[in-house]
C-alpha positions in Angstrom: -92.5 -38.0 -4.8 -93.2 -36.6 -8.4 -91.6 -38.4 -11.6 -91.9 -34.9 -13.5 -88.3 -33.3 -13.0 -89.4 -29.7 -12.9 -91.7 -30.5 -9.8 -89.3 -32.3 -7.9 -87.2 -29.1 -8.7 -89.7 -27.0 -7.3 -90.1 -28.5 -4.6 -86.4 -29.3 -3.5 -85.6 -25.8 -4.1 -88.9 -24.6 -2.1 -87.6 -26.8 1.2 -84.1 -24.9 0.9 -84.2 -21.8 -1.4 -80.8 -20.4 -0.8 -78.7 -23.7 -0.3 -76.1 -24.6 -2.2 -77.5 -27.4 -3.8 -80.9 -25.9 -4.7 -79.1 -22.8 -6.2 -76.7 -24.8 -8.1 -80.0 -26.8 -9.6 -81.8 -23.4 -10.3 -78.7 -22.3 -12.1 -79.0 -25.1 -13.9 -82.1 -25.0 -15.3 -82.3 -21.3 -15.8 -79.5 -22.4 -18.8 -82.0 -24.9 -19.4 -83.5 -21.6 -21.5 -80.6 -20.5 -23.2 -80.0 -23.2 -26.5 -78.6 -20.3 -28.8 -76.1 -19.6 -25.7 -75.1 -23.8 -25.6 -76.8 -23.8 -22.2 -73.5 -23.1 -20.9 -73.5 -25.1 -17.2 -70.1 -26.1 -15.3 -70.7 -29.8 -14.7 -67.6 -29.5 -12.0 -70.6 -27.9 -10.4 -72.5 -31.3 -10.4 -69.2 -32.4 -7.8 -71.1 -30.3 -5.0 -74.6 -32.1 -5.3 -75.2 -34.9 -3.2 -76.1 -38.4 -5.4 -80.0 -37.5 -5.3 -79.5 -33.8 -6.4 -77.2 -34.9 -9.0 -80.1 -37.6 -10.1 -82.4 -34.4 -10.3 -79.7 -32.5 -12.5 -79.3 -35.5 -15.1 -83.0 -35.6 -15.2 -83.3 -32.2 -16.2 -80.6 -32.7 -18.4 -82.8 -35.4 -20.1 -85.9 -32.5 -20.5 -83.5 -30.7 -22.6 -82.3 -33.8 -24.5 -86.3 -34.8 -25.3 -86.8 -31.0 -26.1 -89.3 -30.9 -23.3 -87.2 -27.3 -22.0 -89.9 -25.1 -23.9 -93.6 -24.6 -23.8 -96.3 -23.5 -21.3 -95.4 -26.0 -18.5 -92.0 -25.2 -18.8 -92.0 -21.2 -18.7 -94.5 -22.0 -15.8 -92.4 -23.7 -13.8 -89.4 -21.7 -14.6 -91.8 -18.7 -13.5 -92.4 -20.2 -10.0 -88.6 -21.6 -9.2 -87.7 -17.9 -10.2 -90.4 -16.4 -7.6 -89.2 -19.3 -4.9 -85.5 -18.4 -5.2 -86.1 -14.5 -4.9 -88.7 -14.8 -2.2 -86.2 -17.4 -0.2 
């Protein structure tokens, strides 16, 4: 399994692309783009996530506190979790 947050995103949401849980992570991230907007997230949500998802959401959390929610890799990644979660 992959330290990097974003690939163990990827590839929890490409095992399940419309559960629950991997639609509440994608949501999650996706806000990871929106600073200006206060990346506006209900953390009730977090309530629904088994204890490993909700690892994965604080470590995405922690991307956005290091400012590592920007760049090349990031819009990448973002690019391919969008295409998973439409292709389903």
């Amino acid at each position: 399994m992959s330290s990097d947050p974003m690939t163990r995103l990827l590839e929890r949401v490409q095992a399940e692309p419309h559960s629950a849980a991997a639609l509440t992570l994608y949501a999650l991230a996706s806000t990871l783009d929106h600073e200006r907007a206060g990346y506006l997230f209900k953390l009730e949500k977090l309530r629904d996530l088994d204890a490993a998802d909700r690892r994965l959401a604080y470590d995405l959390m922690e991307l956005m506190a290091r400012g590592e929610n920007s760049g090349d890799a990031w819009r990448q990644a973002r690019a391919a979790l969008d295409l998973l979660v439409r292709a389903g």
